[in-house]
MITI-917953 format. One record per atom (N, C-alpha, C): atom name; x, y, z. Coordinates in steps of 0.1 Angstrom, whole numbers, plus 2048, in hexadecimal, padded with zeros to 3 digits. Example, Ala and Ser with C-alpha at 12.3 -4.5 7.8 and 13.67 -1.06 7.14 Angstrom:
<recs>
REC | atomo | px | py | pz
REC | N | 884 | 7C7 | 84E
REC | CA | 87B | 7D3 | 84E
REC | C | 884 | 7DF | 84E
REC | N | 880 | 7EA | 847
REC | CA | 889 | 7F5 | 847
REC | C | 881 | 800 | 84F
</recs>
This chain:
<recs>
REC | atomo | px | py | pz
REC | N | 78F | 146 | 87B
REC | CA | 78D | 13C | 885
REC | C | 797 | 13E | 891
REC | N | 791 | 13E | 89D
REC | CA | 799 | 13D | 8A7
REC | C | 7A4 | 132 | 8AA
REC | N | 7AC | 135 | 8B2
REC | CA | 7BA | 129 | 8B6
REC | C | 7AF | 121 | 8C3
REC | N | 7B1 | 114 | 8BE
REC | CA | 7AB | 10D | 8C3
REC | C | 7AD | 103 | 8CD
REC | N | 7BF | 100 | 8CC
REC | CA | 7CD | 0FB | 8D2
REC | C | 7CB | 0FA | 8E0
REC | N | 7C7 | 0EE | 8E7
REC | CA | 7C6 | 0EE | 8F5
REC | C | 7D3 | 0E4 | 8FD
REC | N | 7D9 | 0E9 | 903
REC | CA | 7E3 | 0E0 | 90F
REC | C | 7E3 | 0DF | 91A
REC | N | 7E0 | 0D7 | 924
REC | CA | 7DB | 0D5 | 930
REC | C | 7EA | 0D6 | 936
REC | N | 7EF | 0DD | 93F
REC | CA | 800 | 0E2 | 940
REC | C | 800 | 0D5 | 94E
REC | N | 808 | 0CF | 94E
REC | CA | 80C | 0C1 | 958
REC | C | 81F | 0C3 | 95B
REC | N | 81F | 0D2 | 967
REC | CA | 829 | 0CF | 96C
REC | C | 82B | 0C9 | 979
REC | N | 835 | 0C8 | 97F
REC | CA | 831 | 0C4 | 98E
REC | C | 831 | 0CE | 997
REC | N | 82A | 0DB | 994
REC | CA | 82C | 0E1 | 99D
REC | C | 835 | 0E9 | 9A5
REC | N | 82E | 0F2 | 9AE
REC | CA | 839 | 0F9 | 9BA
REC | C | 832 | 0FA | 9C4
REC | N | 838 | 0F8 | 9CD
REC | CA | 830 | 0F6 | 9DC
REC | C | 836 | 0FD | 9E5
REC | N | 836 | 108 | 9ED
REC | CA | 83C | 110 | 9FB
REC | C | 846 | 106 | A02
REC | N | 840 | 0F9 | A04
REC | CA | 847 | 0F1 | A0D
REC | C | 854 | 0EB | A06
REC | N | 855 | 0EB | 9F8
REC | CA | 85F | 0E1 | 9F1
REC | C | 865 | 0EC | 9E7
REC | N | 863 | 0FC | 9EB
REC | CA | 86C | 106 | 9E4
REC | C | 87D | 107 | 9EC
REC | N | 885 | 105 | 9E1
REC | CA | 88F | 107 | 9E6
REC | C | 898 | 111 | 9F1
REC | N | 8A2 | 10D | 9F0
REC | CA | 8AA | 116 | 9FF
REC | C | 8A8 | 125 | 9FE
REC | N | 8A8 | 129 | 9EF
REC | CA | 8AB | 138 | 9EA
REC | C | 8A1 | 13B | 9DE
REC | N | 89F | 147 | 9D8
REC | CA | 89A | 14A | 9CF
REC | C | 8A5 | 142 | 9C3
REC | N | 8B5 | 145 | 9C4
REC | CA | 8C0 | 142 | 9BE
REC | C | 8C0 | 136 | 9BA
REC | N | 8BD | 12C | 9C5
REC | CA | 8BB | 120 | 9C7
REC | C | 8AF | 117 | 9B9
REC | N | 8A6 | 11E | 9BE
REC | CA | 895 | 118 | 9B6
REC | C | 89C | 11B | 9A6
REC | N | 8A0 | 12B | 9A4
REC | CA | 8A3 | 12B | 998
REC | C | 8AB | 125 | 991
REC | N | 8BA | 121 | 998
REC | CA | 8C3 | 118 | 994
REC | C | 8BB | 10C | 991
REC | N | 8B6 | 107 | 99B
REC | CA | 8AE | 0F8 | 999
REC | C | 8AA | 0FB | 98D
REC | N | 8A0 | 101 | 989
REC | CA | 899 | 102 | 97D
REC | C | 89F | 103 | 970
REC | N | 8A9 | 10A | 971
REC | CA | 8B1 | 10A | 964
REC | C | 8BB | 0FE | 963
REC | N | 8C1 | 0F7 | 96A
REC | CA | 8C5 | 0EA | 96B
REC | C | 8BE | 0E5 | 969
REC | N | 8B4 | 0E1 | 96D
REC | CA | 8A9 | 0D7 | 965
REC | C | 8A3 | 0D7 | 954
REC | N | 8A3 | 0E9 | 954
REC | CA | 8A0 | 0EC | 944
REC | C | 8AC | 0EA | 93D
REC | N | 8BA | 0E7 | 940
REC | CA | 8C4 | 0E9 | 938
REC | C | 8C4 | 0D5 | 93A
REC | N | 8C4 | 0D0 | 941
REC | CA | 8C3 | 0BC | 943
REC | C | 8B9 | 0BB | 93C
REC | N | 8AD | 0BE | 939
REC | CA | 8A3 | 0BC | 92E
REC | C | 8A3 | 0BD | 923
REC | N | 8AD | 0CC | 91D
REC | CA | 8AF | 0CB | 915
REC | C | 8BA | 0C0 | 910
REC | N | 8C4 | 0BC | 916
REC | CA | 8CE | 0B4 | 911
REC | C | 8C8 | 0A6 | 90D
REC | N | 8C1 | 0A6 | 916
REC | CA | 8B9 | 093 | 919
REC | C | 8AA | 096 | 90B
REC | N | 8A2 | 09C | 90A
REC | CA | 89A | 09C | 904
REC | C | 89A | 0A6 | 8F2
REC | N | 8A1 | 0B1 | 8FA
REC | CA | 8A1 | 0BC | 8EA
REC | C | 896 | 0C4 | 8E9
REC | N | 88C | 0C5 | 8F1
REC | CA | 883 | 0CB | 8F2
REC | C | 87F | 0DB | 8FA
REC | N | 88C | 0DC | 900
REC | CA | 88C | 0EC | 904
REC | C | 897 | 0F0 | 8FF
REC | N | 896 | 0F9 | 8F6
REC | CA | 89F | 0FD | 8EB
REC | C | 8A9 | 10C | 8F2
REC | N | 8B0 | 113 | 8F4
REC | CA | 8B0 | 119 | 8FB
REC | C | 8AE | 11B | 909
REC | N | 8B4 | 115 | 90E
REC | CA | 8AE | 114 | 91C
REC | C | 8AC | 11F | 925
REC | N | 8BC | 12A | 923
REC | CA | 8C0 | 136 | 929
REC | C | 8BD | 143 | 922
REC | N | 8B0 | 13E | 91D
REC | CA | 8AE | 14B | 912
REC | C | 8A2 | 155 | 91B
REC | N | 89F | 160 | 91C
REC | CA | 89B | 169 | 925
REC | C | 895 | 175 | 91D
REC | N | 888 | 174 | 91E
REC | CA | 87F | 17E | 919
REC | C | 87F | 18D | 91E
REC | N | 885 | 192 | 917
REC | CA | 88C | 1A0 | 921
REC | C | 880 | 1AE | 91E
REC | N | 879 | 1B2 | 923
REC | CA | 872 | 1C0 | 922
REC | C | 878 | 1CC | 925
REC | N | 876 | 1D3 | 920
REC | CA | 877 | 1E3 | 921
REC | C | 86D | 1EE | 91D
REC | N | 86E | 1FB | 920
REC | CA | 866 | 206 | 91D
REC | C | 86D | 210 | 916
REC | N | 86C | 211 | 905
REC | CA | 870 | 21E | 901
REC | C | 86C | 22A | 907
REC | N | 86E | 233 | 8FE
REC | CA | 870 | 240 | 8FD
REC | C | 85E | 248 | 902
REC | N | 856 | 241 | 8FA
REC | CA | 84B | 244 | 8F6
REC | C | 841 | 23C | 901
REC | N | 84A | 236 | 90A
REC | CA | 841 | 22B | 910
REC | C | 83C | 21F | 90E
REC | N | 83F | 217 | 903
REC | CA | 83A | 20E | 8FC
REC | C | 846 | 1FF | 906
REC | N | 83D | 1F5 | 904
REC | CA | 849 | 1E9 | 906
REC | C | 850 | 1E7 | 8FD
REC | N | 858 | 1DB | 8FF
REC | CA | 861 | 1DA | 8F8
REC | C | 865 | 1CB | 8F6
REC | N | 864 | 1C0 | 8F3
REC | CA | 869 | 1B4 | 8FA
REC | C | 872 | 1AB | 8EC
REC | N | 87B | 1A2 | 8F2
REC | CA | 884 | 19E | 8EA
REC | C | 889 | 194 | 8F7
REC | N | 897 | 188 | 8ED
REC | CA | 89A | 181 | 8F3
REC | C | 8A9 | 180 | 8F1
REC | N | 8AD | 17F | 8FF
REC | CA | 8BA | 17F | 900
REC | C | 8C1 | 171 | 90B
REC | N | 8CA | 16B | 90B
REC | CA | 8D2 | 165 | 911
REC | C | 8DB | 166 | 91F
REC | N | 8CE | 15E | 929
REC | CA | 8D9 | 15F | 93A
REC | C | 8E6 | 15B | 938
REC | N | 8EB | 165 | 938
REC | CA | 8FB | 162 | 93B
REC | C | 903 | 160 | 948
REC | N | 8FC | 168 | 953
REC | CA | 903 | 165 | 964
REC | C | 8F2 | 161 | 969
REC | N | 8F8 | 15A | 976
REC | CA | 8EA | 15C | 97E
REC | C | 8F4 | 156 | 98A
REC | N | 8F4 | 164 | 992
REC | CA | 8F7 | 162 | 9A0
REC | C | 8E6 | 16A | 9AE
REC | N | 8EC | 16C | 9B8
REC | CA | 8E6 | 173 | 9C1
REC | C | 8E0 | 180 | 9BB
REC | N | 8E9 | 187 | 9B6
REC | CA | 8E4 | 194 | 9B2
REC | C | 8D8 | 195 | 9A6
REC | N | 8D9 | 18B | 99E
REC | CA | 8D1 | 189 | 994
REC | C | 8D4 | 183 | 989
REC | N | 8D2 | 182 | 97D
REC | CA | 8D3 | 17D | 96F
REC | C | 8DB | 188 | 969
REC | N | 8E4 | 184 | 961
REC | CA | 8E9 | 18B | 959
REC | C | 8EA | 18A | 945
REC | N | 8E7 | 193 | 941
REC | CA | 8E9 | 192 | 932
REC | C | 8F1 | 19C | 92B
REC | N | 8F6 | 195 | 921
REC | CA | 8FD | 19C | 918
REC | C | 8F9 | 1A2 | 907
REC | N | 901 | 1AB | 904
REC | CA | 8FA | 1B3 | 8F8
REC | C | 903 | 1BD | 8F2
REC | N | 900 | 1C9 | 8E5
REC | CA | 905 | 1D4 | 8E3
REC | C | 8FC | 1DE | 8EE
REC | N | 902 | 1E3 | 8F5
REC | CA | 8FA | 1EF | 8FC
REC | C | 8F7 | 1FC | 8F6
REC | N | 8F9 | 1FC | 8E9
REC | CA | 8F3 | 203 | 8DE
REC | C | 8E5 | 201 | 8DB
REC | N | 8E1 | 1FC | 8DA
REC | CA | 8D7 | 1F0 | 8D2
REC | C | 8CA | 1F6 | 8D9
REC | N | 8C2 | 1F5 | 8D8
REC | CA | 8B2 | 1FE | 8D7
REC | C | 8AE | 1F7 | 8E7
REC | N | 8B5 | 1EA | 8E9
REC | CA | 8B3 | 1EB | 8FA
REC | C | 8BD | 1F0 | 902
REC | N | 8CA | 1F0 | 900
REC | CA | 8D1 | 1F8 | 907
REC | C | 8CD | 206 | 907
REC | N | 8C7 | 20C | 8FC
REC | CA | 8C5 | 218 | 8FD
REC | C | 8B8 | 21B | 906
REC | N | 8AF | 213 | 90A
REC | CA | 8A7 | 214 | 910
REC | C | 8A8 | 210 | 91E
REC | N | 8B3 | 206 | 91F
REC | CA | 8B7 | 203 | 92F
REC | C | 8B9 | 20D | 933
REC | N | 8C5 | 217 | 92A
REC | CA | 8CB | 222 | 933
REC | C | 8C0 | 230 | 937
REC | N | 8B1 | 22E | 92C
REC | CA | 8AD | 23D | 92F
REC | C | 8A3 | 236 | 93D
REC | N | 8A1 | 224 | 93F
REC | CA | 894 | 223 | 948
REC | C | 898 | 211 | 94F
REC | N | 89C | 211 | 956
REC | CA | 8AA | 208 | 95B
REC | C | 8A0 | 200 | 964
REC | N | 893 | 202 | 961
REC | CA | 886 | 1F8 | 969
REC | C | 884 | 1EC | 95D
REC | N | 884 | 1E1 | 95C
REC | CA | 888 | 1CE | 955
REC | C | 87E | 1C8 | 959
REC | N | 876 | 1C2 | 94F
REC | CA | 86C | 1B6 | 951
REC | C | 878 | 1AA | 949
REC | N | 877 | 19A | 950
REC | CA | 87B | 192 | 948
REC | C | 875 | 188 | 949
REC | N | 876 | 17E | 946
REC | CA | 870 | 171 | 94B
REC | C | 87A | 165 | 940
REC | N | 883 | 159 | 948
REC | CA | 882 | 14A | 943
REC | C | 877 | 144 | 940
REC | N | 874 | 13F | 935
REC | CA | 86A | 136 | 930
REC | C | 86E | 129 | 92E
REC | N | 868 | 11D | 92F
REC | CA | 86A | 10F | 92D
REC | C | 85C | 10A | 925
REC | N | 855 | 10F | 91E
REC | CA | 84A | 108 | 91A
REC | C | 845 | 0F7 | 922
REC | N | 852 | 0F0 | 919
REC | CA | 84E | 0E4 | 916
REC | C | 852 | 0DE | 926
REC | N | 853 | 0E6 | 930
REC | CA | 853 | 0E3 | 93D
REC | C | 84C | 0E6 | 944
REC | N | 845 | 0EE | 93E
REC | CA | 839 | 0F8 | 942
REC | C | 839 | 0FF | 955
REC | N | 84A | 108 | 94F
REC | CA | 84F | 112 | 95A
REC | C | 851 | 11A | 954
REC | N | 853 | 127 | 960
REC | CA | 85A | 134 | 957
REC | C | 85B | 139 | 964
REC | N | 864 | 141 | 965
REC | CA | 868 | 14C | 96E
REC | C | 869 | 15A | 96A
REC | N | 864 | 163 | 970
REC | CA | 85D | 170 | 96B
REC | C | 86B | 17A | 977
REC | N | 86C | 183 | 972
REC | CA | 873 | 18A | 97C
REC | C | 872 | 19A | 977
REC | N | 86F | 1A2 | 97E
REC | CA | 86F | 1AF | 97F
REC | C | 877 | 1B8 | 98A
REC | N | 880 | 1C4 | 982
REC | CA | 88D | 1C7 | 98B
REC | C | 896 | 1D2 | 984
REC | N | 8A1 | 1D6 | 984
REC | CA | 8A9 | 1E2 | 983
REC | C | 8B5 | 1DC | 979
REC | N | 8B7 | 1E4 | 96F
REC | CA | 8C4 | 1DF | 967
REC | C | 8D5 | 1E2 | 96A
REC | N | 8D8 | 1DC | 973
REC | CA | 8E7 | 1E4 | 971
REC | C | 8F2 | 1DD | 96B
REC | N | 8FB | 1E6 | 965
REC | CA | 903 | 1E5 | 95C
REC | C | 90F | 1D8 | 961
REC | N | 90F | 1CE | 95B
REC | CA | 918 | 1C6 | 95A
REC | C | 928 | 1CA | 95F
REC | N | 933 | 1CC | 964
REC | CA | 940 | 1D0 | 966
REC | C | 943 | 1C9 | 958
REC | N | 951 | 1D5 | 955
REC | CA | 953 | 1D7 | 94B
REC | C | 960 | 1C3 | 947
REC | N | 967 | 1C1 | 954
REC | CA | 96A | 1B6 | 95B
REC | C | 962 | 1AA | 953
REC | N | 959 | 1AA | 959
REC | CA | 94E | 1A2 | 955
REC | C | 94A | 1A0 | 948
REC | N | 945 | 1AA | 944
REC | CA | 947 | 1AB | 934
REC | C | 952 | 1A2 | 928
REC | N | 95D | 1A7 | 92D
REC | CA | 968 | 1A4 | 926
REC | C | 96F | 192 | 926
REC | N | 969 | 190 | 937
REC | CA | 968 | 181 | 93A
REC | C | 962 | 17A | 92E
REC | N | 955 | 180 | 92D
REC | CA | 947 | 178 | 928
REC | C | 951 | 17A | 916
REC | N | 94E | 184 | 90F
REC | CA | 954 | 189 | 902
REC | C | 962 | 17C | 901
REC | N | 969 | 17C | 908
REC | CA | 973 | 174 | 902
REC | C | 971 | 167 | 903
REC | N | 967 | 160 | 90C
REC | CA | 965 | 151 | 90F
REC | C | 95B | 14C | 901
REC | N | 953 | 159 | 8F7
REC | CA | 951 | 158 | 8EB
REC | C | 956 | 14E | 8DE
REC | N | 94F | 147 | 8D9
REC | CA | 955 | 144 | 8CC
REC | C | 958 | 151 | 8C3
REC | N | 965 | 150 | 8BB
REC | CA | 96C | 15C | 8B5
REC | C | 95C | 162 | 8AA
REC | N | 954 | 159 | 8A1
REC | CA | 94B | 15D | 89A
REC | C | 943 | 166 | 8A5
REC | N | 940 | 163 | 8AE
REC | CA | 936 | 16F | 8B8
REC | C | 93F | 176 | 8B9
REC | N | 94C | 17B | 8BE
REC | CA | 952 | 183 | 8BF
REC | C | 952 | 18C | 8B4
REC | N | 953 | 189 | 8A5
REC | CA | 954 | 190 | 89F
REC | C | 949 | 197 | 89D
REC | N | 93F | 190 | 8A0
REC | CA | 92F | 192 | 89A
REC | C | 928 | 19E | 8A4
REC | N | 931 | 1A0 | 8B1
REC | CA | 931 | 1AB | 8BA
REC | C | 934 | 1B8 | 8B1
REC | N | 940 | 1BC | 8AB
REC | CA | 943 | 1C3 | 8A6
REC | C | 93B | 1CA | 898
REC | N | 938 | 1BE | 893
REC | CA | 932 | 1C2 | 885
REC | C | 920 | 1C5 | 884
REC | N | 91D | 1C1 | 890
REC | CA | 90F | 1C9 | 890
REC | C | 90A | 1D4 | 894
REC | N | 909 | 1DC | 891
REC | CA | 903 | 1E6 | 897
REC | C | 8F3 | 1E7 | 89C
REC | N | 8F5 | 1E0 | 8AB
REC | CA | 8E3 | 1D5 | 8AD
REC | C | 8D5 | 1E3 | 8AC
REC | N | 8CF | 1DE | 8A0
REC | CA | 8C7 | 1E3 | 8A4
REC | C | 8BF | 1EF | 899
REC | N | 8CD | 1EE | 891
REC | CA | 8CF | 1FD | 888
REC | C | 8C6 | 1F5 | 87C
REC | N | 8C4 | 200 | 871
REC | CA | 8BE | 1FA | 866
REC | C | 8C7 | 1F9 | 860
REC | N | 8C8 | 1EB | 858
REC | CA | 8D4 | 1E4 | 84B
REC | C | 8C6 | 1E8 | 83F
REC | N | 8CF | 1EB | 835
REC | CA | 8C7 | 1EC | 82C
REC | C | 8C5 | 1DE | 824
REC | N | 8D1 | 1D6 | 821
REC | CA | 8D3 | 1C6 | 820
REC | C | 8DA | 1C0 | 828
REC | N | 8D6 | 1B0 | 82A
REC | CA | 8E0 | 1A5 | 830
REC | C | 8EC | 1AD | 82F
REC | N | 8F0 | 1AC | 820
REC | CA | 8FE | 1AD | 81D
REC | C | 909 | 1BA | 823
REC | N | 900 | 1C5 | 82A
REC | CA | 906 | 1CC | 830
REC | C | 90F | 1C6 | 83D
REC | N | 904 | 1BC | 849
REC | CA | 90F | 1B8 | 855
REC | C | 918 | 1AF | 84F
REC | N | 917 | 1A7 | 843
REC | CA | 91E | 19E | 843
REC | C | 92C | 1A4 | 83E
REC | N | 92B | 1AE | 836
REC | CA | 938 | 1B5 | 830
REC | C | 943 | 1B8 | 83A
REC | N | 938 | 1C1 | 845
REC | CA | 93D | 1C4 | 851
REC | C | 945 | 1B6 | 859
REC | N | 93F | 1AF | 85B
REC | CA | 945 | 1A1 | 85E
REC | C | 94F | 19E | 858
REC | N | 950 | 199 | 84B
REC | CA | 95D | 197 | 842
REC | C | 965 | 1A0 | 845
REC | N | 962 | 1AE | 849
REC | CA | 96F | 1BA | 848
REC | C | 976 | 1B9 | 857
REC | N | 96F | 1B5 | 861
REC | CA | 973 | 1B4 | 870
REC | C | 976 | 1A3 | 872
REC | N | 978 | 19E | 86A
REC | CA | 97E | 18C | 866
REC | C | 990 | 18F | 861
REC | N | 98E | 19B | 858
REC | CA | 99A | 19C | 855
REC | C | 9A5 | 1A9 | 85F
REC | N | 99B | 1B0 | 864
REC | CA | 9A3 | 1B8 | 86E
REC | C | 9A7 | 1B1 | 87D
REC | N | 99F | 1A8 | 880
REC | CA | 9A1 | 1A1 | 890
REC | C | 99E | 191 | 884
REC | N | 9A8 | 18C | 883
REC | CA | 9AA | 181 | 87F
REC | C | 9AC | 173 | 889
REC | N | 9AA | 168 | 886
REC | CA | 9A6 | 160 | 88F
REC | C | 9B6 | 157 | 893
REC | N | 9BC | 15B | 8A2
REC | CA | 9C5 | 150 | 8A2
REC | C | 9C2 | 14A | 8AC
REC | N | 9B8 | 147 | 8AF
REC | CA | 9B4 | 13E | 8BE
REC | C | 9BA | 141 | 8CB
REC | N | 9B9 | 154 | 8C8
REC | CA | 9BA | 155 | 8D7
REC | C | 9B0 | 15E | 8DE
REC | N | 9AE | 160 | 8EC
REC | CA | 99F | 165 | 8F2
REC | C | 9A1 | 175 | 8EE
REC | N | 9AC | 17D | 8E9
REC | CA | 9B1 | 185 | 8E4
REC | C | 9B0 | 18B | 8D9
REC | N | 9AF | 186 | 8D0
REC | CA | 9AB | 188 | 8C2
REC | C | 9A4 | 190 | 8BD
REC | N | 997 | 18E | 8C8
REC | CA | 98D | 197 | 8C1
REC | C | 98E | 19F | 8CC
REC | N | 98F | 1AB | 8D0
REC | CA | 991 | 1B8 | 8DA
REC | C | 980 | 1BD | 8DD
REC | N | 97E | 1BF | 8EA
REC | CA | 971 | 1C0 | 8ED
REC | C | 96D | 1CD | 8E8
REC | N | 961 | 1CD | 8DD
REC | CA | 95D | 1DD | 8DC
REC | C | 958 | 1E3 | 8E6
REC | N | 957 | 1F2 | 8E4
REC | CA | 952 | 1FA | 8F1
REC | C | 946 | 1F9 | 8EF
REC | N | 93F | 1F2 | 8E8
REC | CA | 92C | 1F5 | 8E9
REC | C | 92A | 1E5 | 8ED
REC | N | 932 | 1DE | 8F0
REC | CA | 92C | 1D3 | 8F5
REC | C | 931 | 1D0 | 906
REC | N | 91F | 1CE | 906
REC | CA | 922 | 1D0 | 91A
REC | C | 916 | 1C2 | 91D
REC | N | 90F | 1C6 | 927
REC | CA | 903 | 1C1 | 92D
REC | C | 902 | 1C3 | 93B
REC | N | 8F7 | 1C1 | 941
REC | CA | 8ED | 1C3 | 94A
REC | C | 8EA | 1BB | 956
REC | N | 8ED | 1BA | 960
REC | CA | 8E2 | 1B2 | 96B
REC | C | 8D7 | 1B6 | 96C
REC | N | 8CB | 1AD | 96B
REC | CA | 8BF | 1AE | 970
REC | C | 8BD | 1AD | 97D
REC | N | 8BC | 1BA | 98C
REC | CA | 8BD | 1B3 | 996
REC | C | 8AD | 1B4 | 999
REC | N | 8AD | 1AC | 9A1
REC | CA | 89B | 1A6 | 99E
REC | C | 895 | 1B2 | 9AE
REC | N | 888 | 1B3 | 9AB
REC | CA | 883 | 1BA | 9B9
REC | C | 878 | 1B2 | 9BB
REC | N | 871 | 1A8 | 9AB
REC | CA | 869 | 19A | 9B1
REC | C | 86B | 192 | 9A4
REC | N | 86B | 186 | 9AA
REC | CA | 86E | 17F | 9A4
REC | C | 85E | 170 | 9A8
REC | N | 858 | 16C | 99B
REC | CA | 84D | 16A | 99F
REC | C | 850 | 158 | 991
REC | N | 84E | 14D | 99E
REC | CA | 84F | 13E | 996
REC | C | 844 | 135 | 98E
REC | N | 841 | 130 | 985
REC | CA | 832 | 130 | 97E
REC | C | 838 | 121 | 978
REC | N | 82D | 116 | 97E
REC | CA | 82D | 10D | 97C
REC | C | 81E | 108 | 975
REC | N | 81F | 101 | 96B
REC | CA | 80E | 0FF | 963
REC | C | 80B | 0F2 | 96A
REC | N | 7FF | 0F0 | 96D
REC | CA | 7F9 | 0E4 | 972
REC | C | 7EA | 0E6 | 968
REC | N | 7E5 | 0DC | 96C
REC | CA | 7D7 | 0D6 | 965
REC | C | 7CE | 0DA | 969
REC | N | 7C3 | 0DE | 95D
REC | CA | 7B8 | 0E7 | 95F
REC | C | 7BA | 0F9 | 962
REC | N | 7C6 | 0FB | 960
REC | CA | 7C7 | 107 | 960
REC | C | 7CB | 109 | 970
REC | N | 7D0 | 106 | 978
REC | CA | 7D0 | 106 | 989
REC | C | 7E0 | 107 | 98B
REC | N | 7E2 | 10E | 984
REC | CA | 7F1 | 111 | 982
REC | C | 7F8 | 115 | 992
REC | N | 805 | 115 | 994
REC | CA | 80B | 119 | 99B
REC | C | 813 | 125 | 999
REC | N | 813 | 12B | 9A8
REC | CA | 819 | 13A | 9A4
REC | C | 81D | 142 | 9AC
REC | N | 82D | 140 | 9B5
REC | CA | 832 | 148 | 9BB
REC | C | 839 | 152 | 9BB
REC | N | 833 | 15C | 9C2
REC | CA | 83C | 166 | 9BE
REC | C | 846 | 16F | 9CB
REC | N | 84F | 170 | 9C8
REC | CA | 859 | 175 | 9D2
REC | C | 85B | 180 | 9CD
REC | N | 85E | 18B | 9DB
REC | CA | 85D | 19A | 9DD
REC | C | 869 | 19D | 9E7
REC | N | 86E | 1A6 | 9E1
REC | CA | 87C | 1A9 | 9E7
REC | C | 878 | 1B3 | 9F4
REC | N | 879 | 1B1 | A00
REC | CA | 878 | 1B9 | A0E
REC | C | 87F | 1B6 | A16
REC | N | 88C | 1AE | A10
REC | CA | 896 | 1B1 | A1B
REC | C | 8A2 | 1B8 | A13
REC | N | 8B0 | 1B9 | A1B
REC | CA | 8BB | 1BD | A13
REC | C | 8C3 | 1B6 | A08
REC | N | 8C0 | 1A6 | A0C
REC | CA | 8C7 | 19C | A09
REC | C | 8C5 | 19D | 9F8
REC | N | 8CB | 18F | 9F3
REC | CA | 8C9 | 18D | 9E4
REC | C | 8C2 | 181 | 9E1
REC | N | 8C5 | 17B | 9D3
REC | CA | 8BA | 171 | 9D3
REC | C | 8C3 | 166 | 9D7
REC | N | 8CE | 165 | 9DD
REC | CA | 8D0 | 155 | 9E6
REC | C | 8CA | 158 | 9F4
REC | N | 8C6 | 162 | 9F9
REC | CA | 8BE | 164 | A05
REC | C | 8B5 | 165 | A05
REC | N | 8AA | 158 | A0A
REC | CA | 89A | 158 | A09
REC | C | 896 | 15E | A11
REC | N | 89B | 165 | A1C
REC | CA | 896 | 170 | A2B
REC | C | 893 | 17D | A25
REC | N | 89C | 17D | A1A
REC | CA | 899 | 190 | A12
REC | C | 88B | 191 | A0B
REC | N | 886 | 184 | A07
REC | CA | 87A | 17F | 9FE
REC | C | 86E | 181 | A06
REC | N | 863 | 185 | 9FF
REC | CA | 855 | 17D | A0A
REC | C | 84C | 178 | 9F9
REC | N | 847 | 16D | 9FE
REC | CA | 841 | 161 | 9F4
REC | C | 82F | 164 | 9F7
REC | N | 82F | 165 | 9ED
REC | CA | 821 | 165 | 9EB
REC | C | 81B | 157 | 9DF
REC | N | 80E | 152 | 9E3
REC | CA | 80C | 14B | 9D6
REC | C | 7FF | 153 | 9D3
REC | N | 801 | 151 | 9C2
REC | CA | 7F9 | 157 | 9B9
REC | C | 7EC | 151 | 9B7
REC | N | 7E0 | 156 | 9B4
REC | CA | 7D4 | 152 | 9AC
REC | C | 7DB | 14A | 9A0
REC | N | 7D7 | 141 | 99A
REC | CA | 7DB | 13D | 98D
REC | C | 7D7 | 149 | 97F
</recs>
């Protein structure tokens, strides 16, 4: 039997005339609203979580979800082991599909663009503003690899509990070298709002100037077919 599940999507839309100052702009809005919804309602779980694509080896996709950690001009940023079956594929093909999703707000922001490497600076900011359990949980995984059981990362865990032991300082746990991340800098970035009957909304912005995404002059806006 077929899926039979029908939702008539009732957002408010996006309009040319009431898009914000920036590309920077619309998307901050948007995720401040998904992050106020979730607090007020509970219903968007995740708010900053970011459907990340890539292309192996073989050419196949690749997609998984990871957590916005920056979002300035230049783009979104996330973090990770850069070991891990997507770092190993950022570095051989550095072309990024991603998109924010909000279901139950029926938005998402789609962006397609170039991955560059986080500063190492940055990194080490992000790693120590960590709760110590992530911190350790950096070290003891090897993302990606086959565990033969649970019980292998967790050993690994217990054994780097007792070598970087916990005294409540941003210090304690020392940043491994395989833990980095990425900016997504966008070349389009395309806004998708659900309305009724399927007459969805759908802007999409194309990078043709020098600027970044707090400059709407570097952008040209197109609206989409639904």
């Amino acid at each position: 039997m077929g899926i039979q599940a029908r939702t008539d999507y009732n957002s408010d839309g996006l309009d040319e005339d009431t898009f914000a100052s920036s590309p920077l702009a619309q998307i901050q809005e948007w995720v401040d609203a998904a992050l106020q919804q979730q607090e007020a309602k509970g219903n968007v779980p995740e708010p900053m979580a970011i459907h990340l694509a890539t292309v192996d080896a073989d050419g196949f996709p690749d997609v998984r979800t990871v957590l916005m950690r920056l979002l300035e001009g230049r783009g979104l940023a996330f973090f990770t082991n850069i070991d891990s079956a997507k770092g190993q594929q950022i570095r051989a093909q550095d072309h990024v599909a991603a998109a924010l999703v909000w279901p139950s707000m029926f938005r998402a922001i789609r962006f397609r663009g170039v991955a560059v490497p986080v500063s190492r600076e940055d990194v080490l900011e992000y790693h120590q503003s960590r709760p110590y359990g992530s911190r350790i949980g950096a070290w003891a995984s090897a993302q990606s690899q086959v565990a033969a059981t649970r019980e292998v990362v967790h050993t690994a865990y217990r054994e780097l509990e007792e070598r970087f032991p916990d005294h409540g300082n941003v210090d304690d746990v020392p940043l491994p070298e395989h833990w980095g991340g990425w900016w997504i800098e966008p070349t389009s970035v395309e806004f998708w709002a659900g309305r009724r009957s399927r007459l969805h909304d759908r802007l999409r912005l194309t990078r043709t100037g020098s600027g970044d995404l707090s400059d709407l002059t570097a952008w040209t806006m197109e609206r989409l077919q639904p």
